[in-house]
Gaussian input, Z-matrix of N, CA and C with variables (Angstrom, degrees):
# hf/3-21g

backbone

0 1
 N
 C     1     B1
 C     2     B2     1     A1
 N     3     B3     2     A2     1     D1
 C     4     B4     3     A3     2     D2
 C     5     B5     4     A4     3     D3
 N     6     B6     5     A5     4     D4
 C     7     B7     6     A6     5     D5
 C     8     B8     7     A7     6     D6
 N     9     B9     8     A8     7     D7
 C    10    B10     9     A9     8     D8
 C    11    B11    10    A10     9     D9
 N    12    B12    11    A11    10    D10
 C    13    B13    12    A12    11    D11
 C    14    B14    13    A13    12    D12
 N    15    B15    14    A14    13    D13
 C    16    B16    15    A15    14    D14
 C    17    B17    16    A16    15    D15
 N    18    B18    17    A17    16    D16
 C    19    B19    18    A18    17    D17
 C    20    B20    19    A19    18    D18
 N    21    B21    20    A20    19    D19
 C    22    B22    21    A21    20    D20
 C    23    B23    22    A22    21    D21
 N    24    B24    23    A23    22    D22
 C    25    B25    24    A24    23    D23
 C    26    B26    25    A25    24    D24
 N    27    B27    26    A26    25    D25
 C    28    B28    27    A27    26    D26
 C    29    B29    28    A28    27    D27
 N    30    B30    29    A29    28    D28
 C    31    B31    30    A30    29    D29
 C    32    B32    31    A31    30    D30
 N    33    B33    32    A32    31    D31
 C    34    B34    33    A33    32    D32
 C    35    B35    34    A34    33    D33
 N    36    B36    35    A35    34    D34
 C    37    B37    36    A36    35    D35
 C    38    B38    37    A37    36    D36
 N    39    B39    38    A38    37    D37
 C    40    B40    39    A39    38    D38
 C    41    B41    40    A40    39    D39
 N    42    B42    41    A41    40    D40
 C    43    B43    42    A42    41    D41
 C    44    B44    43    A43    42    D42
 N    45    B45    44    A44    43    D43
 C    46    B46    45    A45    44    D44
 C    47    B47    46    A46    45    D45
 N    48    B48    47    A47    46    D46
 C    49    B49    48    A48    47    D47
 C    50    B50    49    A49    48    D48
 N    51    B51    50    A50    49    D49
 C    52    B52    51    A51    50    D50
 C    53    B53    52    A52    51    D51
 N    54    B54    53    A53    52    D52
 C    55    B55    54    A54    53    D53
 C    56    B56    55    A55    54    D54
 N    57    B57    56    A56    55    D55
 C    58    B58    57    A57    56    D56
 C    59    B59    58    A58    57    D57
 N    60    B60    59    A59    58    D58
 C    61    B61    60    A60    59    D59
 C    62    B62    61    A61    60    D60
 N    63    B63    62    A62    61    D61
 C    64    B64    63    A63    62    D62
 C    65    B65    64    A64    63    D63
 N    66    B66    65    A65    64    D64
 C    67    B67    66    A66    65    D65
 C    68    B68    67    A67    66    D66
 N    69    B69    68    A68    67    D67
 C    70    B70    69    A69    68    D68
 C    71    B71    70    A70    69    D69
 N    72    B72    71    A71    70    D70
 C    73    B73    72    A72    71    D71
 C    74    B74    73    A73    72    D72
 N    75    B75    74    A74    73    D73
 C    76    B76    75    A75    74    D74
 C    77    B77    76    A76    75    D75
 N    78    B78    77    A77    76    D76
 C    79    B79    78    A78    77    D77
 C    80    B80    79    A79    78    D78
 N    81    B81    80    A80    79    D79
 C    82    B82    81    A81    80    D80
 C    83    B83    82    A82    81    D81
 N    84    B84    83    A83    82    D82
 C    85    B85    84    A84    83    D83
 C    86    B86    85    A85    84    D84
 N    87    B87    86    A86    85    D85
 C    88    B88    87    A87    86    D86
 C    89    B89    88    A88    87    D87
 N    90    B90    89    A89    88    D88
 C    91    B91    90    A90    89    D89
 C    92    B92    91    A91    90    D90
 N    93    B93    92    A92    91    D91
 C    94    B94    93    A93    92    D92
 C    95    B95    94    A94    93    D93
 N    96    B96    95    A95    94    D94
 C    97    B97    96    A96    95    D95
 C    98    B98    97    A97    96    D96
 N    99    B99    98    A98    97    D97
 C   100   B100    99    A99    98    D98
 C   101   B101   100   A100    99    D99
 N   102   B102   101   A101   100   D100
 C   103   B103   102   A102   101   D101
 C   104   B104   103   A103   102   D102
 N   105   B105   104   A104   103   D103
 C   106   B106   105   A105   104   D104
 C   107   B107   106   A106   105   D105
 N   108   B108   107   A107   106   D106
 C   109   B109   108   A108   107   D107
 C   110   B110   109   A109   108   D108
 N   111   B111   110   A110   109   D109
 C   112   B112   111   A111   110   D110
 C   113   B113   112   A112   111   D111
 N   114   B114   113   A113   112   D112
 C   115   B115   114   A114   113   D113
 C   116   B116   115   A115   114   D114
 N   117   B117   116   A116   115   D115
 C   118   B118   117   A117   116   D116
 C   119   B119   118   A118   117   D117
 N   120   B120   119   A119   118   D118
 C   121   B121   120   A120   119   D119
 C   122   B122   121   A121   120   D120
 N   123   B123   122   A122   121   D121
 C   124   B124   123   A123   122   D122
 C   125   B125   124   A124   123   D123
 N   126   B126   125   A125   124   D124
 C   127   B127   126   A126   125   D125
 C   128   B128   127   A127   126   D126
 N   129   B129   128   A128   127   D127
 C   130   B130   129   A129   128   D128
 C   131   B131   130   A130   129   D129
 N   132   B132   131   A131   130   D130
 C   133   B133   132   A132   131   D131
 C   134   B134   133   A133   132   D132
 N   135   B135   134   A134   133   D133
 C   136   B136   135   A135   134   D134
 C   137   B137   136   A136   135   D135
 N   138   B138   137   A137   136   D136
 C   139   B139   138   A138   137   D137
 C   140   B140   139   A139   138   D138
 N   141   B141   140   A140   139   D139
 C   142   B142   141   A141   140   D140
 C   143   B143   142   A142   141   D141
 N   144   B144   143   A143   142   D142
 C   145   B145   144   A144   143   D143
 C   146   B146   145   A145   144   D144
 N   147   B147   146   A146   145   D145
 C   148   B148   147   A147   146   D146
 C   149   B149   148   A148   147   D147
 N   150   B150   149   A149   148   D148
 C   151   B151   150   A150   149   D149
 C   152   B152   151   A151   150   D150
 N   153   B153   152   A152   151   D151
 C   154   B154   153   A153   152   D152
 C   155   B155   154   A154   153   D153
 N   156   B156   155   A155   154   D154
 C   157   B157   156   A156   155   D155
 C   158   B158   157   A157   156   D156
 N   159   B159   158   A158   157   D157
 C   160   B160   159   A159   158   D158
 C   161   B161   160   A160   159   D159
 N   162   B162   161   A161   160   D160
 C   163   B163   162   A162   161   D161
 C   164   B164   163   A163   162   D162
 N   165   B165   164   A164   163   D163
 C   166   B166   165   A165   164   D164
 C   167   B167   166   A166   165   D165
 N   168   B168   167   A167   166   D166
 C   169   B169   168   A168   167   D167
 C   170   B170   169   A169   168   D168
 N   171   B171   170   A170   169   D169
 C   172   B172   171   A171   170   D170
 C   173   B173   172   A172   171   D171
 N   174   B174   173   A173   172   D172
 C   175   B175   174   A174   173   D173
 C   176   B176   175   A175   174   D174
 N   177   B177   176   A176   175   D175
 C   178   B178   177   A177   176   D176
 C   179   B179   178   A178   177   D177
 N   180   B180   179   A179   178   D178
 C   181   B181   180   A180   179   D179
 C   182   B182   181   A181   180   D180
 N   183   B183   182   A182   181   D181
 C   184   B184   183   A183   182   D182
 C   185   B185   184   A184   183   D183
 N   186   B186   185   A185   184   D184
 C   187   B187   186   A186   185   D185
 C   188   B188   187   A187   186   D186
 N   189   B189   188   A188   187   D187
 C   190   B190   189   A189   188   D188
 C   191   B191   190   A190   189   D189
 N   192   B192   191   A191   190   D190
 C   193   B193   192   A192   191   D191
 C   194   B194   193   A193   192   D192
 N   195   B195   194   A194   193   D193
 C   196   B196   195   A195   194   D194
 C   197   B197   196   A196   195   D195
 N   198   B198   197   A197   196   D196
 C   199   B199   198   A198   197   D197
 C   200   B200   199   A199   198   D198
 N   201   B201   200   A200   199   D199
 C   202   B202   201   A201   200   D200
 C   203   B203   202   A202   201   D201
 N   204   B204   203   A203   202   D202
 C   205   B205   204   A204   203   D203
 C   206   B206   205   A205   204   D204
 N   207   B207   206   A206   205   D205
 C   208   B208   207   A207   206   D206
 C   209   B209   208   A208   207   D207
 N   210   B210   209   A209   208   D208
 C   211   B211   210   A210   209   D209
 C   212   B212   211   A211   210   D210
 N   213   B213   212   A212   211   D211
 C   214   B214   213   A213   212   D212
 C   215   B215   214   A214   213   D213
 N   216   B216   215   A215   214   D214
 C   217   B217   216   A216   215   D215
 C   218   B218   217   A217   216   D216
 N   219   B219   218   A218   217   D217
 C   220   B220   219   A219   218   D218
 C   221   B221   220   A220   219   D219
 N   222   B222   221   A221   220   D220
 C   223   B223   222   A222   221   D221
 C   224   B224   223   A223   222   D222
 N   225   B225   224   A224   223   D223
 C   226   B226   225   A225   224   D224
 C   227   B227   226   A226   225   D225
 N   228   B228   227   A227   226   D226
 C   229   B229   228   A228   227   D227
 C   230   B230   229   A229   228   D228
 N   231   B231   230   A230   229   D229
 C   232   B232   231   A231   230   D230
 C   233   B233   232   A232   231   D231
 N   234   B234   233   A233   232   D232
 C   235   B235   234   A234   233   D233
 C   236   B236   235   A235   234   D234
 N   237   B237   236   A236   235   D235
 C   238   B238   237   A237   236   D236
 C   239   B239   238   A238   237   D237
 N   240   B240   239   A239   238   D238
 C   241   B241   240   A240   239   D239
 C   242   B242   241   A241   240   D240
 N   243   B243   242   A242   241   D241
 C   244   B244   243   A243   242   D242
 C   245   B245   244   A244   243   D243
 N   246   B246   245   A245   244   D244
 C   247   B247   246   A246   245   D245
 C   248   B248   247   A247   246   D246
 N   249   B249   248   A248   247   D247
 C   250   B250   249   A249   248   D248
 C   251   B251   250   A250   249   D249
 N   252   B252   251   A251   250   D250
 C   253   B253   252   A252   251   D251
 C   254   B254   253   A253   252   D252
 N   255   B255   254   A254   253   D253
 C   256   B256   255   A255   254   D254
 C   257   B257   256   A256   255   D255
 N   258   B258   257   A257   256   D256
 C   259   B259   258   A258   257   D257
 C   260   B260   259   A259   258   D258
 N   261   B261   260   A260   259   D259
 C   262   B262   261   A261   260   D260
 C   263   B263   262   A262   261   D261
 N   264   B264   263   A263   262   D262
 C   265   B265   264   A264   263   D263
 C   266   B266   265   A265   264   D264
 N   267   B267   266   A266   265   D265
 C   268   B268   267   A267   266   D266
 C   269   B269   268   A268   267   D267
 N   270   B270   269   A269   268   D268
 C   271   B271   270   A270   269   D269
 C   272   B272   271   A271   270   D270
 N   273   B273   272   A272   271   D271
 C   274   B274   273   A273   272   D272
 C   275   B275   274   A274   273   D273
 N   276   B276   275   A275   274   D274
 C   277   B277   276   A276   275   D275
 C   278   B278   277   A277   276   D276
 N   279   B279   278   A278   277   D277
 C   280   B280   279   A279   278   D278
 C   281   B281   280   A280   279   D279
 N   282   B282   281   A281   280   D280
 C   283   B283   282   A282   281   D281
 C   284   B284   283   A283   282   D282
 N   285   B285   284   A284   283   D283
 C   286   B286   285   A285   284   D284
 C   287   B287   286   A286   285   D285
 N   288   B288   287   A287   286   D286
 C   289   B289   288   A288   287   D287
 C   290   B290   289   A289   288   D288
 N   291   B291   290   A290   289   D289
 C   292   B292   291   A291   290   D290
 C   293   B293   292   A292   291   D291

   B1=1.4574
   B2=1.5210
   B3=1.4113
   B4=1.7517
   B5=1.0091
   B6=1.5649
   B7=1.7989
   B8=1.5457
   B9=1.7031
   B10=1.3022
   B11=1.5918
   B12=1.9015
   B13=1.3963
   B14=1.9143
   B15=1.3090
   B16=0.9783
   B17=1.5594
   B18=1.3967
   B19=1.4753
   B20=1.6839
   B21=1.8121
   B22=1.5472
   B23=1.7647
   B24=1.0620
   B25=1.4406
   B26=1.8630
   B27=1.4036
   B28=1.5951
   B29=1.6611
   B30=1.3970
   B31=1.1623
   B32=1.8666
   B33=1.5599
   B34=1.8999
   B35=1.6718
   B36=1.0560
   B37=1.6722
   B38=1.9318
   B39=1.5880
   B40=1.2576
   B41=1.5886
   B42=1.4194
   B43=1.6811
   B44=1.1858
   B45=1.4126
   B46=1.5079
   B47=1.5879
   B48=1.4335
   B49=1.3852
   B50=1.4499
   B51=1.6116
   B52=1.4099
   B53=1.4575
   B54=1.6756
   B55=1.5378
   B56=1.6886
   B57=1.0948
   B58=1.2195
   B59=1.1941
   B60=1.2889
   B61=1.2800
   B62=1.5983
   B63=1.3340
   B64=1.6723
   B65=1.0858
   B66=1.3589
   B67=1.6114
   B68=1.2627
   B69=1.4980
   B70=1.5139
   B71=1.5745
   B72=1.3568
   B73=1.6968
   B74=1.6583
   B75=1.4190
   B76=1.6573
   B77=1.8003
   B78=1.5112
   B79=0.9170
   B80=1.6389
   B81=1.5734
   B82=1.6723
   B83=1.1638
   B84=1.6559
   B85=1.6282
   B86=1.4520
   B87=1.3298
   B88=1.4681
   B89=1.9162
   B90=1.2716
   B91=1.4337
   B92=1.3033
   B93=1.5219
   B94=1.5917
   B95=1.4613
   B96=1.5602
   B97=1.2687
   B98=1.9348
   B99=0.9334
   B100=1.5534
   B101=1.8030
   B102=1.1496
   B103=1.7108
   B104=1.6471
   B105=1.0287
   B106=2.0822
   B107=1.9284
   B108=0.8959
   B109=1.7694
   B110=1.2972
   B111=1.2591
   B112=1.5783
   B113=1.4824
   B114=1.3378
   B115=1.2990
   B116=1.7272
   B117=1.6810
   B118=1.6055
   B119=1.4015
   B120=1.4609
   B121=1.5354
   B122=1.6672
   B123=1.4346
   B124=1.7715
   B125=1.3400
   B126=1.1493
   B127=1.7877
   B128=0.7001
   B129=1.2994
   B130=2.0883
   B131=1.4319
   B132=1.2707
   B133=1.5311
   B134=1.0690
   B135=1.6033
   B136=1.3399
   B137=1.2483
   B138=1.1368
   B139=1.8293
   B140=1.5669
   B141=1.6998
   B142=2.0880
   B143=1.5495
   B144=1.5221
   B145=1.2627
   B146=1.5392
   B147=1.2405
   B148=1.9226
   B149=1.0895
   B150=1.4920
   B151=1.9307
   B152=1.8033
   B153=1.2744
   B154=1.3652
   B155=1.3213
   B156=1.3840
   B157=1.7984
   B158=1.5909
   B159=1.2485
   B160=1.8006
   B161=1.7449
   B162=1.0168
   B163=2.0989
   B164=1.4578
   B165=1.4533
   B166=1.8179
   B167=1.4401
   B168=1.2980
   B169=1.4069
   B170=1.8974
   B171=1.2271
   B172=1.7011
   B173=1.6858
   B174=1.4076
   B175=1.4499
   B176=1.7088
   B177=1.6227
   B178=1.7849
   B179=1.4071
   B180=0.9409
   B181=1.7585
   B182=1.7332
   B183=1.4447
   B184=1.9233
   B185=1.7401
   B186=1.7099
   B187=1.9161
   B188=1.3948
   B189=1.2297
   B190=1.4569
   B191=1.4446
   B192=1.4388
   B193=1.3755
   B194=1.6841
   B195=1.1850
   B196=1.5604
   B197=1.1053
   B198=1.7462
   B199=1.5093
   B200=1.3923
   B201=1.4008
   B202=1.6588
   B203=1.3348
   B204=2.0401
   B205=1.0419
   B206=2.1111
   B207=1.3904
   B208=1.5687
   B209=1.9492
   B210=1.3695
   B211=1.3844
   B212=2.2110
   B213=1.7804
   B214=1.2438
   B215=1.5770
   B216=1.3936
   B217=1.7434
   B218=1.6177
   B219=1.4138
   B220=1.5045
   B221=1.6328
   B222=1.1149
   B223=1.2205
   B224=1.8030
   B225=1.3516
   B226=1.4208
   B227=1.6660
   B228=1.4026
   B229=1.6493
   B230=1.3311
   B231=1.5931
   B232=1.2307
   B233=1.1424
   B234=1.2527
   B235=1.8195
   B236=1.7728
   B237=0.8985
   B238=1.9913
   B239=1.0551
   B240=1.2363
   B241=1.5314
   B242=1.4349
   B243=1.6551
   B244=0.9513
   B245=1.4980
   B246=1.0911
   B247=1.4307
   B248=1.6048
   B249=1.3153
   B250=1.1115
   B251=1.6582
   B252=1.1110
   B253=1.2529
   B254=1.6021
   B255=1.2472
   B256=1.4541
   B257=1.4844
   B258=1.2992
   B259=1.9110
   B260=1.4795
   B261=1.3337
   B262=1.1948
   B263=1.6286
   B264=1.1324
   B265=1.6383
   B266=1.1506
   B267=1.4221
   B268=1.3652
   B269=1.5582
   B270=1.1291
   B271=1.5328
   B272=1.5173
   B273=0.9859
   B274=1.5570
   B275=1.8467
   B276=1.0230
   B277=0.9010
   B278=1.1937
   B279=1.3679
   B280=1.6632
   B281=1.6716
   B282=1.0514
   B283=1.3874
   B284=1.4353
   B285=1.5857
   B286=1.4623
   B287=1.8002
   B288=1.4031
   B289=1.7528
   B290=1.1757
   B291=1.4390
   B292=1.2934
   B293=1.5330
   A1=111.72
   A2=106.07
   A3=100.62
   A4=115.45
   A5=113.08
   A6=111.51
   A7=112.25
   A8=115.55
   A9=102.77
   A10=102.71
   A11=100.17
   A12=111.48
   A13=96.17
   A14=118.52
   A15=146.78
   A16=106.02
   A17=115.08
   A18=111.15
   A19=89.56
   A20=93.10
   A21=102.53
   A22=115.05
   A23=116.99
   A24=100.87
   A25=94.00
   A26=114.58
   A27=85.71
   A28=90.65
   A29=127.87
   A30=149.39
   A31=105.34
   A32=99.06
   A33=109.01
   A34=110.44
   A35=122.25
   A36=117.04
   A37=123.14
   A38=97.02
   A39=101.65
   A40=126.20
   A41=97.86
   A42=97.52
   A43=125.11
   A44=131.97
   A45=141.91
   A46=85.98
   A47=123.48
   A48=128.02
   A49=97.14
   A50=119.59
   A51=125.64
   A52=116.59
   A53=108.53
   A54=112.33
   A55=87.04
   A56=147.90
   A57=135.77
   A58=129.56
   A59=123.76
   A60=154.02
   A61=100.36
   A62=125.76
   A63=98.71
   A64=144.82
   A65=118.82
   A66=104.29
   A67=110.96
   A68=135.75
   A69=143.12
   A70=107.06
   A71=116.25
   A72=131.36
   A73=119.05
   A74=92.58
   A75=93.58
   A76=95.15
   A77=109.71
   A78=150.17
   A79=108.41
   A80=105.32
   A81=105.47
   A82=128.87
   A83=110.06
   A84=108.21
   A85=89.62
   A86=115.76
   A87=114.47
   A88=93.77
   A89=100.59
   A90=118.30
   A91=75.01
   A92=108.52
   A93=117.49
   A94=139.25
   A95=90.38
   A96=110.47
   A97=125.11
   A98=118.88
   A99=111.51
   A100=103.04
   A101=100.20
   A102=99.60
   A103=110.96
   A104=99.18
   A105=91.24
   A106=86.82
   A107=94.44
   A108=119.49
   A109=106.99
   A110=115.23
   A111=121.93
   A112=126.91
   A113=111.02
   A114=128.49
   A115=89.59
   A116=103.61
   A117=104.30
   A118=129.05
   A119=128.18
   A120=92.52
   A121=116.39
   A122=114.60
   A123=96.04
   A124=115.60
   A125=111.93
   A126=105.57
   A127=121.96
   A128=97.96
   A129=93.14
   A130=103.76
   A131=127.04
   A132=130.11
   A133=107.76
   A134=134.87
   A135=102.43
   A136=128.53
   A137=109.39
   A138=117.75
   A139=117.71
   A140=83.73
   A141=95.68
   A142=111.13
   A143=125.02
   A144=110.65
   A145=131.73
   A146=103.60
   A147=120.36
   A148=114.20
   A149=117.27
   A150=103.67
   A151=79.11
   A152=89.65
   A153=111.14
   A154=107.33
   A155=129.78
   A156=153.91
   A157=104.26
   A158=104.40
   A159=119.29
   A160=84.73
   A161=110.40
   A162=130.80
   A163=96.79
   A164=112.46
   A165=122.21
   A166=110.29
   A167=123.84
   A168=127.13
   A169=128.05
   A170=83.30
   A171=92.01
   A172=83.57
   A173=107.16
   A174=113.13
   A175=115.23
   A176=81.91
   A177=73.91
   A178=100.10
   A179=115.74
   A180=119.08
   A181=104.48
   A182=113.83
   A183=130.01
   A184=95.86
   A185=88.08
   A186=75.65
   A187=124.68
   A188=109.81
   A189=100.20
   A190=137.30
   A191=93.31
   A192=113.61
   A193=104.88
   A194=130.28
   A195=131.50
   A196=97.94
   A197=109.38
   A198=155.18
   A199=94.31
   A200=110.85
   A201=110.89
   A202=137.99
   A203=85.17
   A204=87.00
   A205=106.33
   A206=99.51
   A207=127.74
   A208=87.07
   A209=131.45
   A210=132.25
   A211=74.53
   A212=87.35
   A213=99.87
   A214=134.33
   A215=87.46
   A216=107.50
   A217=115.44
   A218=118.38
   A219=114.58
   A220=109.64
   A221=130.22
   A222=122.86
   A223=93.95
   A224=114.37
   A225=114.39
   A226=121.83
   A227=92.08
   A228=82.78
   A229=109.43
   A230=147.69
   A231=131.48
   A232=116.32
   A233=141.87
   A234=172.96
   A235=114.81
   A236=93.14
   A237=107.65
   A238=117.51
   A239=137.02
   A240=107.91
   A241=123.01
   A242=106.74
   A243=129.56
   A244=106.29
   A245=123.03
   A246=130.58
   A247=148.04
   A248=133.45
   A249=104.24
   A250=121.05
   A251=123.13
   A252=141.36
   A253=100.76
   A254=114.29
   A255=103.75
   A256=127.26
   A257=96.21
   A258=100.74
   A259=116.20
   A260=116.90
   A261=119.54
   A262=115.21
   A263=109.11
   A264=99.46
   A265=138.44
   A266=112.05
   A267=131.75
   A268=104.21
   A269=126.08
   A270=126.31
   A271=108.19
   A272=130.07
   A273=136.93
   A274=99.27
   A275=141.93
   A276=146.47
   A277=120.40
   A278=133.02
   A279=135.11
   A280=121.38
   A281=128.91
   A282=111.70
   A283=94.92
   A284=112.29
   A285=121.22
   A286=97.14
   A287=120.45
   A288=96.52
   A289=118.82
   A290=133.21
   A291=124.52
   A292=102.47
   D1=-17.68
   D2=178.56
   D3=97.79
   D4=-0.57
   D5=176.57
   D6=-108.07
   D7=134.97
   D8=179.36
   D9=-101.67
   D10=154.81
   D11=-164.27
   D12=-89.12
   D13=153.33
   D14=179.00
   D15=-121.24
   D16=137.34
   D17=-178.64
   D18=-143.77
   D19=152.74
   D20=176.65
   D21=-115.91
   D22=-165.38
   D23=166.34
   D24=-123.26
   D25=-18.25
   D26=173.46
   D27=-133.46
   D28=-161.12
   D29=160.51
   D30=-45.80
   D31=-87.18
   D32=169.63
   D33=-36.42
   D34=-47.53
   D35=166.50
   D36=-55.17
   D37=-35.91
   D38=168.07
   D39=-70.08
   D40=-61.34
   D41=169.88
   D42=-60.79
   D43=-2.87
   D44=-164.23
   D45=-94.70
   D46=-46.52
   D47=-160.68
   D48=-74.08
   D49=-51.28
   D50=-176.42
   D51=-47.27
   D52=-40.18
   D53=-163.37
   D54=-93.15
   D55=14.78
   D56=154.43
   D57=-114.34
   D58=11.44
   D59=172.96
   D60=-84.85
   D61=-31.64
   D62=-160.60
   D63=81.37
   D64=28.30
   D65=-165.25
   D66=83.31
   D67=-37.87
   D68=-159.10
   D69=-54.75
   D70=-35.17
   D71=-147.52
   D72=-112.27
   D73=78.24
   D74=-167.85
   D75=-116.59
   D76=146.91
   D77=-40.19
   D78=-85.47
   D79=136.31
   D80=156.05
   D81=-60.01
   D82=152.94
   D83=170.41
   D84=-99.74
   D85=164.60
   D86=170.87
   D87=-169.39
   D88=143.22
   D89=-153.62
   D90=-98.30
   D91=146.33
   D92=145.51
   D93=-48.11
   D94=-53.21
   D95=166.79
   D96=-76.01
   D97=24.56
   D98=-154.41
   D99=-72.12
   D100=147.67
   D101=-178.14
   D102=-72.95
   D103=146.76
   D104=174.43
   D105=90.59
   D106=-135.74
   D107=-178.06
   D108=-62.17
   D109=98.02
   D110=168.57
   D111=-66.36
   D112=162.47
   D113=-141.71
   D114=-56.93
   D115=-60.98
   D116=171.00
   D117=-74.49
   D118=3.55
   D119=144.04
   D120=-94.49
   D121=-6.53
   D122=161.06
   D123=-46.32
   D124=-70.85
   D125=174.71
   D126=-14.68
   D127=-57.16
   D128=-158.85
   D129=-75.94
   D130=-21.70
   D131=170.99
   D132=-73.54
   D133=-46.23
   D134=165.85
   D135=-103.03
   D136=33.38
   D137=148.74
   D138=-64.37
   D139=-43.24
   D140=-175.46
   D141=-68.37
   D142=-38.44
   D143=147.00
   D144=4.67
   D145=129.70
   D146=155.72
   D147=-126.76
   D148=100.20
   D149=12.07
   D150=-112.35
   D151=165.67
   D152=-165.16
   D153=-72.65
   D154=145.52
   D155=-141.91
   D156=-114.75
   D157=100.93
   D158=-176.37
   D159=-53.85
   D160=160.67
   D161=-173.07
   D162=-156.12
   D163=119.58
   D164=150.31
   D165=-89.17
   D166=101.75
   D167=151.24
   D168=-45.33
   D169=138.50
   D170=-156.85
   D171=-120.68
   D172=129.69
   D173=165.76
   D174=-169.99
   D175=159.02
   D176=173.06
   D177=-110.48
   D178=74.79
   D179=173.63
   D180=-165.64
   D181=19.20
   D182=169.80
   D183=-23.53
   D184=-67.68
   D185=-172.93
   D186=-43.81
   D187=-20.12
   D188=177.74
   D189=-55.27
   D190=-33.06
   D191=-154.42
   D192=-96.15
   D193=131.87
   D194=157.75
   D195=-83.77
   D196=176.71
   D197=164.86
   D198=-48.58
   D199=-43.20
   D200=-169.42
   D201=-85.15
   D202=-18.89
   D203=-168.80
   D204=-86.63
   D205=-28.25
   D206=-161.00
   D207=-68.90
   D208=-6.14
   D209=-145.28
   D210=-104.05
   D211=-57.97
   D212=-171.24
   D213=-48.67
   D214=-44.55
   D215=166.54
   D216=-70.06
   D217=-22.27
   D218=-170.38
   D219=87.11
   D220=28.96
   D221=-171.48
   D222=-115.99
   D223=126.38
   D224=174.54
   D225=-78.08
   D226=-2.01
   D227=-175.96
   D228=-177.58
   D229=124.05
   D230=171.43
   D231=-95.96
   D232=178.11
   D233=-161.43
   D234=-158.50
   D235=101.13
   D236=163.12
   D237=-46.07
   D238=105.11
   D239=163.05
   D240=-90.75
   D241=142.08
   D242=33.06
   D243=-93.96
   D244=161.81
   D245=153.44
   D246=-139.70
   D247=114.22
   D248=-146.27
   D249=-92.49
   D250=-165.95
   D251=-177.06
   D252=-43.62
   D253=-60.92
   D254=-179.63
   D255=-62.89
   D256=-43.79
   D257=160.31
   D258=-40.16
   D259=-65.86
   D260=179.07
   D261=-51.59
   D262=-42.51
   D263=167.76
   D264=-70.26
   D265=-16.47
   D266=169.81
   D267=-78.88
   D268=-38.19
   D269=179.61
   D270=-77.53
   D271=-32.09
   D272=175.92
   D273=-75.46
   D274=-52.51
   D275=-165.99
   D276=-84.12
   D277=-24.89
   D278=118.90
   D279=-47.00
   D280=1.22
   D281=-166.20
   D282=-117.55
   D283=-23.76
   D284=-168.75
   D285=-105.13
   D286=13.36
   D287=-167.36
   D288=101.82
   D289=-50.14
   D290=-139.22
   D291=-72.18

């Protein structure tokens, strides 16, 4: 797809990279569950962003979530886990246009 992956070791390592990127870094994965900084307050941090950083939520709890609710949280899009490679490209590639 032409995008290179960036990896963090926690949440604060991720958004530190995002907010110094510029705009450059579309879209995050971000776990629901993530240890340290959870899945929803990333969001909301990079909602606060300029300009603020589209995020695909990754979880194993999808059913949970509605249209309404994923609108509510700021998350543009979720992924089940497991999921594979093509999923993920199909979700990146709706989120960006392609």
């Amino acid at each position: 797809m032409g995008l290179q992956a960036l990896t963090a070791g926690s949440a604060g390592e991720a958004l530190e990279a995002i907010r110094l990127s510029a705009g450059r870094v579309a879209p995050a994965l971000l776990d629901l569950n993530m240890p340290g900084l959870g899945g929803l307050a990333a969001l909301d941090a990079l909602r606060a962003l300029d300009p603020p950083a589209p995020a695909l939520l990754v979880t194993g709890s999808a059913d949970l979530l509605g249209a309404d609710d994923l609108g509510r949280i700021g998350a543009a899009g979720v992924l089940a886990r497991p999921f594979d490679v093509g999923r993920l490209r199909e979700a990146v590639a709706a989120l960006l246009g392609r």
